[in-house]
C-alpha positions in Angstrom: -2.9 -10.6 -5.9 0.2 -12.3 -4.0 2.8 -11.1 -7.1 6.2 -12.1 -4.6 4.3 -15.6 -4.3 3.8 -16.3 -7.6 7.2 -14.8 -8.9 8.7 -17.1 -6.5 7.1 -20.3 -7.4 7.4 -19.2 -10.9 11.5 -19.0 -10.0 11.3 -22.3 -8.3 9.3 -23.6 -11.2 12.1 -23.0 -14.1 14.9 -24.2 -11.4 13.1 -27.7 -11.6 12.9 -27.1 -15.6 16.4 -26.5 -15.9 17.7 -29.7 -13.8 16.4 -31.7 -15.9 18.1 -34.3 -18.5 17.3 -31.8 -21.4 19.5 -34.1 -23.9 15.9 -36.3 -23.7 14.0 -33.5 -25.5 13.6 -33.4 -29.3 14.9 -30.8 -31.6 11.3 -29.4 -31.5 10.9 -29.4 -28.3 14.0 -27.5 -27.5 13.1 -25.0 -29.9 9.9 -24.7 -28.3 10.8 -24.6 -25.2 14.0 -21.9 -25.9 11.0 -19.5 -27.5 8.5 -20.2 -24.4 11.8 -18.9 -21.9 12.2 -16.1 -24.4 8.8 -15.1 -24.0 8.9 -14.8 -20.4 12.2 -13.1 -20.2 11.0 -10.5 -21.9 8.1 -10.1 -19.7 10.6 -9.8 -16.5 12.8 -7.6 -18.8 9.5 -5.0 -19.2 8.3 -5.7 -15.8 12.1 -5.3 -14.5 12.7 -1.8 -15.8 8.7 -0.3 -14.5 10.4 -1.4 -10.6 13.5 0.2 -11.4 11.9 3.4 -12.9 9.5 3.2 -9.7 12.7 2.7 -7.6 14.1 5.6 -8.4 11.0 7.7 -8.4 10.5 6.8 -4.4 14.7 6.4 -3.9 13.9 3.3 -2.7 18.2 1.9 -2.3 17.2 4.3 1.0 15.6 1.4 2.8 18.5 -0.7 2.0 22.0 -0.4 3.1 23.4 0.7 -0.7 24.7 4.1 -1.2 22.2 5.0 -4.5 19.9 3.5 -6.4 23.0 2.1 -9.0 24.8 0.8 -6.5 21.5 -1.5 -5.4 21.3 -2.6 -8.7 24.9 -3.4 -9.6 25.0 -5.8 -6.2 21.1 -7.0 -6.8 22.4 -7.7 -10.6 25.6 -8.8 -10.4 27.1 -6.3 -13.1 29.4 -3.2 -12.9 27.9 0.2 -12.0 28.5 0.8 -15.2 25.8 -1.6 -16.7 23.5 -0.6 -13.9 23.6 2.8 -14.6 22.6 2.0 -18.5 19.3 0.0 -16.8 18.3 2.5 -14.9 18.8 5.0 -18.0 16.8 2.8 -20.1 13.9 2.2 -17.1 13.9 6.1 -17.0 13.4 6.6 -20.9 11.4 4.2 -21.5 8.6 5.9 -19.3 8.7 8.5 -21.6 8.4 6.8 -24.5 4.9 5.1 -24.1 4.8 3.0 -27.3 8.0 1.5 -26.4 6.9 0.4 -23.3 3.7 -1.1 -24.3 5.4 -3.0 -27.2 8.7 -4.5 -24.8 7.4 -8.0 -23.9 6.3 -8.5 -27.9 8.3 -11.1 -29.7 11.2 -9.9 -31.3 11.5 -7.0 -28.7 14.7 -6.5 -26.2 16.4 -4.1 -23.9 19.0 -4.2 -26.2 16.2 -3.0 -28.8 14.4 -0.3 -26.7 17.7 1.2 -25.8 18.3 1.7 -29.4 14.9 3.2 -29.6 14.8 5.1 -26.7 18.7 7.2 -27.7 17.4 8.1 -31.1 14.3 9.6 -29.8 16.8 11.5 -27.4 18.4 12.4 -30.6 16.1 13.7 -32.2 16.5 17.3 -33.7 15.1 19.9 -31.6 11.4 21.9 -32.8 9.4 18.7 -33.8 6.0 18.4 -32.3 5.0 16.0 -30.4 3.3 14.5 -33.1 5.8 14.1 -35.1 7.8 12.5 -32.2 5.1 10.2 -31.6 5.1 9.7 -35.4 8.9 8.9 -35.3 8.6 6.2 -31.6 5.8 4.7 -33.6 7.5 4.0 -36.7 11.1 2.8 -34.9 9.0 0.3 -32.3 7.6 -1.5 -35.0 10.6 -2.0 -36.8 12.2 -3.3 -33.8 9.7 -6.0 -33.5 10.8 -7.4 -37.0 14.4 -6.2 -37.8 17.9 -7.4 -36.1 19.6 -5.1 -33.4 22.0 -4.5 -36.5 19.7 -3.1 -39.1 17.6 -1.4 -36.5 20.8 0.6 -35.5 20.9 1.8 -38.5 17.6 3.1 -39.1 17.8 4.5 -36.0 20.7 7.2 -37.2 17.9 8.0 -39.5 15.0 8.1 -37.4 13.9 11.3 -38.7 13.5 9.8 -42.0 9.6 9.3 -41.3 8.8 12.7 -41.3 11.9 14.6 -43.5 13.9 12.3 -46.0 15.7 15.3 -47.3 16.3 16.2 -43.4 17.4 13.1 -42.5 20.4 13.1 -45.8 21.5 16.0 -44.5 21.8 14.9 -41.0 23.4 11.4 -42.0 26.0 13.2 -44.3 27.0 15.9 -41.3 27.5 13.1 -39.1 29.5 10.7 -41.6 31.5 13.5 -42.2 32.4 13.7 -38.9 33.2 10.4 -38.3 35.2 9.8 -41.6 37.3 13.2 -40.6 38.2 11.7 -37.3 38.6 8.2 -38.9 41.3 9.1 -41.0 43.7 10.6 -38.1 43.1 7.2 -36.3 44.2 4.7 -38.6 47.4 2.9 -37.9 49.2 -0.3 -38.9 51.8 -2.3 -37.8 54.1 -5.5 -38.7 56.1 -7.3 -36.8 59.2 -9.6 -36.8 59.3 -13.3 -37.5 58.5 -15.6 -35.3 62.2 -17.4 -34.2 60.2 -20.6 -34.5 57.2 -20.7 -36.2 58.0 -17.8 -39.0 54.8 -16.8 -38.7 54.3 -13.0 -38.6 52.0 -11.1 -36.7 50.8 -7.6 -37.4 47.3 -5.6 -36.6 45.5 -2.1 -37.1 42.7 0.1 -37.6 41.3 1.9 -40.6 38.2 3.2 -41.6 34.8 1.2 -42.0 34.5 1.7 -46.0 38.6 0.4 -46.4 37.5 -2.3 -44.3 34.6 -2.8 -46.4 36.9 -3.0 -49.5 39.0 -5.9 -47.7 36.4 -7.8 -46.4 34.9 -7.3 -50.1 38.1 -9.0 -51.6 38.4 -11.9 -48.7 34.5 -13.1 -49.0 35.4 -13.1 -52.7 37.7 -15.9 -51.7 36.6 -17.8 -48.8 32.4 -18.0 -49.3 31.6 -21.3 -49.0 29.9 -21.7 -52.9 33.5 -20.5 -54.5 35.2 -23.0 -52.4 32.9 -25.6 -53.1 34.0 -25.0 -56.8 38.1 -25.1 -56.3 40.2 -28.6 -56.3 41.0 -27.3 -52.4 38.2 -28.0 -51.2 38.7 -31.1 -49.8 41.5 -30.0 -48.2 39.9 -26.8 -47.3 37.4 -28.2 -45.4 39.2 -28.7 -42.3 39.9 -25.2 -42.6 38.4 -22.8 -39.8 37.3 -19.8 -41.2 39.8 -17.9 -40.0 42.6 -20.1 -41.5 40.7 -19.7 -45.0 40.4 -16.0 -44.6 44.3 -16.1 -43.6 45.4 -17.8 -47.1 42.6 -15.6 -49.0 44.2 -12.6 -48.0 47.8 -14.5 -48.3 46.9 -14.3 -51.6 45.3 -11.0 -52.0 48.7 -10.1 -51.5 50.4 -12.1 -53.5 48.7 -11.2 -56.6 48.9 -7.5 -55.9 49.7 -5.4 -59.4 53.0 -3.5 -58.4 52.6 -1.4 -60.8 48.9 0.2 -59.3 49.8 2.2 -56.9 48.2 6.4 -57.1 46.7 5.5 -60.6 42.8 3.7 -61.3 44.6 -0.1 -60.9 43.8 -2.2 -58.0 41.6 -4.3 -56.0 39.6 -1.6 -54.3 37.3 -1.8 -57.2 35.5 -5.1 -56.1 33.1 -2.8 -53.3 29.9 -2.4 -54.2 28.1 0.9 -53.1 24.3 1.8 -53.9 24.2 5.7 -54.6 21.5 8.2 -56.0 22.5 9.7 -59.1 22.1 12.5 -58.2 24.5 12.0 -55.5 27.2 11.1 -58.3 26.5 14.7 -59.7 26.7 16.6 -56.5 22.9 17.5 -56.8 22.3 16.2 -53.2 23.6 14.7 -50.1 22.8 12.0 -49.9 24.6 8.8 -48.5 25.7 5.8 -50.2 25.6 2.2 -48.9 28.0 -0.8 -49.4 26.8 -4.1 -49.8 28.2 -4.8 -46.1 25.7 -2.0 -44.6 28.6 0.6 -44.2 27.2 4.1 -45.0 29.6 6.8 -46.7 29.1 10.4 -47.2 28.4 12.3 -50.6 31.4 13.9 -50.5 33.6 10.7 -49.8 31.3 8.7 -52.0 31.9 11.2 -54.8 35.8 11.3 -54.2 36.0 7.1 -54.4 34.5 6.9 -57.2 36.6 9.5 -59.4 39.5 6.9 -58.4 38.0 3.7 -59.1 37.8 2.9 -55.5 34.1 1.4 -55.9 32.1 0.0 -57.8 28.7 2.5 -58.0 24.8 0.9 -58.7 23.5 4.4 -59.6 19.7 4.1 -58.7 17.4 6.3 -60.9 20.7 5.8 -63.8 20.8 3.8 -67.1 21.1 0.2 -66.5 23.1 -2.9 -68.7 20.8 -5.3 -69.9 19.4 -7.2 -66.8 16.5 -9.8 -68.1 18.3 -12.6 -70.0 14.7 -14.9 -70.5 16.1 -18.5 -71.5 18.8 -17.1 -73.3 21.2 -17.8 -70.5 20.4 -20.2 -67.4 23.4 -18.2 -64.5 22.7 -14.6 -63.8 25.3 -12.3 -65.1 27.2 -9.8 -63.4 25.3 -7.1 -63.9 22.5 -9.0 -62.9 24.0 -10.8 -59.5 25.2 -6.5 -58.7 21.4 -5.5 -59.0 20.1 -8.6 -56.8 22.3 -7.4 -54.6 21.1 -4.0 -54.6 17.4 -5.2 -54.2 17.9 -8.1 -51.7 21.3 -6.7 -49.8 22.3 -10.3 -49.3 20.5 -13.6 -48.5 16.7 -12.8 -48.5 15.6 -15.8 -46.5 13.7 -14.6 -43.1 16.4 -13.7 -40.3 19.7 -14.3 -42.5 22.2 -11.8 -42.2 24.8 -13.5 -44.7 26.7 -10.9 -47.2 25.9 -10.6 -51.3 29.4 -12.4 -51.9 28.4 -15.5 -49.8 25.4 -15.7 -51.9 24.0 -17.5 -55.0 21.3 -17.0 -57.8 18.2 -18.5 -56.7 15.6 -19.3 -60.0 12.2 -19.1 -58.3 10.6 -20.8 -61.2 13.4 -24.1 -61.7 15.3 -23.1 -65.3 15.0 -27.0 -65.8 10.7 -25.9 -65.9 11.1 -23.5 -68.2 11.9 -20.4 -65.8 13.7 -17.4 -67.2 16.6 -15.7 -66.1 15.6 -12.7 -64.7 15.5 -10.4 -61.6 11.7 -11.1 -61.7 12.3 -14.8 -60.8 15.8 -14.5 -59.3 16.7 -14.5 -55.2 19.6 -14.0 -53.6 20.4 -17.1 -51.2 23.0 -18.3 -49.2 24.0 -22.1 -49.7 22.7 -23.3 -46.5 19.3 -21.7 -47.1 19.4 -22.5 -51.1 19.5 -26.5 -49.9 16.6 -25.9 -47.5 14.4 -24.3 -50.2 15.3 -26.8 -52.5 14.9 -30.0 -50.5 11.6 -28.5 -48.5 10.1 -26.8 -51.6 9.8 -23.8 -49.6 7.6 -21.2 -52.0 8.9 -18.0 -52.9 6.0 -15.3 -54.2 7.3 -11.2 -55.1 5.5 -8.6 -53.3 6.1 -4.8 -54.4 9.2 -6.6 -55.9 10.7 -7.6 -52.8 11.0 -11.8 -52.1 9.3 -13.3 -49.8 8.8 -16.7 -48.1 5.6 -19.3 -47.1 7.0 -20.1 -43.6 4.7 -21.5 -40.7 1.7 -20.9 -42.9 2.4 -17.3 -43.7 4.3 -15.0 -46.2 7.3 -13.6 -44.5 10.7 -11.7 -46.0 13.9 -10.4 -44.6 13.6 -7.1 -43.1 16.7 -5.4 -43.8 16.8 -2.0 -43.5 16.0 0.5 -46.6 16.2 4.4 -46.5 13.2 5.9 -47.6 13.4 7.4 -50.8 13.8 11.2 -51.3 
């Protein structure tokens, strides 16, 4: 088999592809095109990392005038040593990690992906068998296959979960721990002077992932594109970018701050959302909590945040409000939209990563038919994706009570990541 011939003439091939008028192509045929090119990246991604992990095997950069193996690949590549160094890292991991490789040209597979993989099982707490690391590379490459780079990250800092939930808590809160303790000596802020001509005032910082949380919490509260819909602004607002709206929105957040709040249970901060265990609340276990953004915080923190008022707790396994209204009511309530929230973790449409607070209340069976307003017939779904299930009559089934959706002739849902239950 001539491979260099037909890699060439498969090079020269999408050269003529790409100089063509592509503005002639229909919608569908750029999509379908876009996902053919995918396809065969990630075959050269896979087929790219076996010659590199072979390169180094034979120091092959010795036949050519580099230095090292990263120094061939940084010139052959046109990226920093840096970046080459991480391929050949990855090529060299990735041979040990068998179902990895096997499942890297799959769709929804990527370097990006395997590396993610491929550091958690170098991670992994030392005495498991090789079973149970098999058991652990099997269940992380099939998630990567279905979930973002995002929520596979963060099942990957509890990869161990698989095998030992109560392991992987204890793991998770150590390591939160560590981070929030260094957190906390690295936040800063500052504010500057006037601007002599605009006025305008700049001023920047760092803090904390959950504090950030809290902000971001507030700002979505005021810029989401169903609450603006609903304000006399919006006409004006729509020229808006979103970073103009989230200026005014937190403009006034700090306009309407209660002077009076400050060291007691007043305040803004309460508007976070945060899933937690019970049992967590009690100091029973360790386990972490979640905000509605993805954020994890430890048990400890977690418990400390919400003796001030700083959240907002869903206690799972706690006594509930009232959350099935039937026709009594056609909008969710509160309590309801909080435990949609909990279940779907934001829009539940296939591959949508928006937020709970740029969300609406979804009836799956029209209220106008005689559907009920409950969490049994209610989906989370942002406004772009409500429209499309409305105008296509996209159908929406409930399977082990999570939502999913007929697409392209079959069921799919939103594969956000969920810890495993203790």
């Amino acid at each position: 088999m001539d491979v260099i011939g037909g890699l060439r003439s498969g090079q020269r091939f999408l050269a003529e592809a790409r100089s063509r008028d592509l503005s002639v192509l229909t919608p569908e045929q750029l999509t379908e095109e876009a996902a053919a090119v995918q396809a065969i990246r990630r075959e050269a991604d896979a087929l790219n990392l076996a010659l590199l992990a072979e390169a180094g095997r034979q120091k092959a950069h010795r036949v050519t005038d580099a230095s090292d193996l990263t120094a061939l690949v940084a010139d052959g590549s046109g990226v920093t040593r840096r970046e080459a160094a991480q391929q050949i890292r990855l090529a060299n991991r990735v041979e040990d990690a068998p179902q990895v490789k096997k499942a890297l040209a799959k769709p929804g597979m990527s370097t990006r992906k395997a590396a993610i993989v491929t550091d958690a099982l170098e991670e992994l707490p030392a005495g498991l068998t090789r079973g149970q690391r098999d058991q652990v590379e099997a269940d992380l490459t099939a998630a990567a296959q279905v979930m973002s780079a995002e929520q596979l990250t963060r099942k990957a800092k509890r990869a161990i979960e698989i095998i030992d939930v109560k392991r992987a808590d204890a793991i998770e809160d150590a390591a939160l721990k560590r981070e929030e303790s260094a957190q906390r000596h690295l936040r800063e802020f500052w504010i500057g002077r006037p601007d002599e001509h605009t006025g305008l005032v700049s001023f920047g910082g760092k803090t904390d992932a959950v504090t950030a949380d809290m902000l971001r919490a507030v700002i979505d509260s005021k810029t989401s594109p169903r609450r603006r819909a609903l304000t006399e602004a919006a006409a004006d607002d729509a020229a808006c970018t979103p970073r103009e709206r989230a200026g005014e929105a937190f403009a006034e957040v700090i306009r309407h701050l209660p002077r009076d709040c400050y060291g007691n249970h007043g305040g803004v901060a309460a508007t976070l959302v945060v899933t937690v265990d019970e049992a967590t609340l009690r100091g029973e276990t360790d386990r972490a909590g979640v905000t509605e953004f993805g954020t994890s915080i430890s048990a400890g923190q977690l418990r400390k945040l919400a003796c001030d008022a700083g959240i907002l707790p869903v206690v799972m396994n706690g006594q509930s409000q009232v959350l099935d209204e039937g026709r009594a009511k056609r909008h969710h309530t509160a309590a309801q939209r909080i435990a949609l929230a909990q279940r779907d973790h934001g829009c539940a449409y296939p591959g949508c990563d928006r937020p709970p607070g740029w969300t609406e209340a979804h009836h799956t069976i029209p209220w106008s038919h005689g559907g009920p307003t409950d969490l049994d017939s209610g989906v989370l779904l942002c406004s772009h994706h409500h429209h499309r299930v409305h105008d296509v009559g996209i159908p929406i089934r409930f399977t082990d009570g999570m939502p999913e959706f007929r697409l392209k002739g079959s069921w799919q849902r939103n594969h956000r990541y969920r810890p495993l239950a203790a």
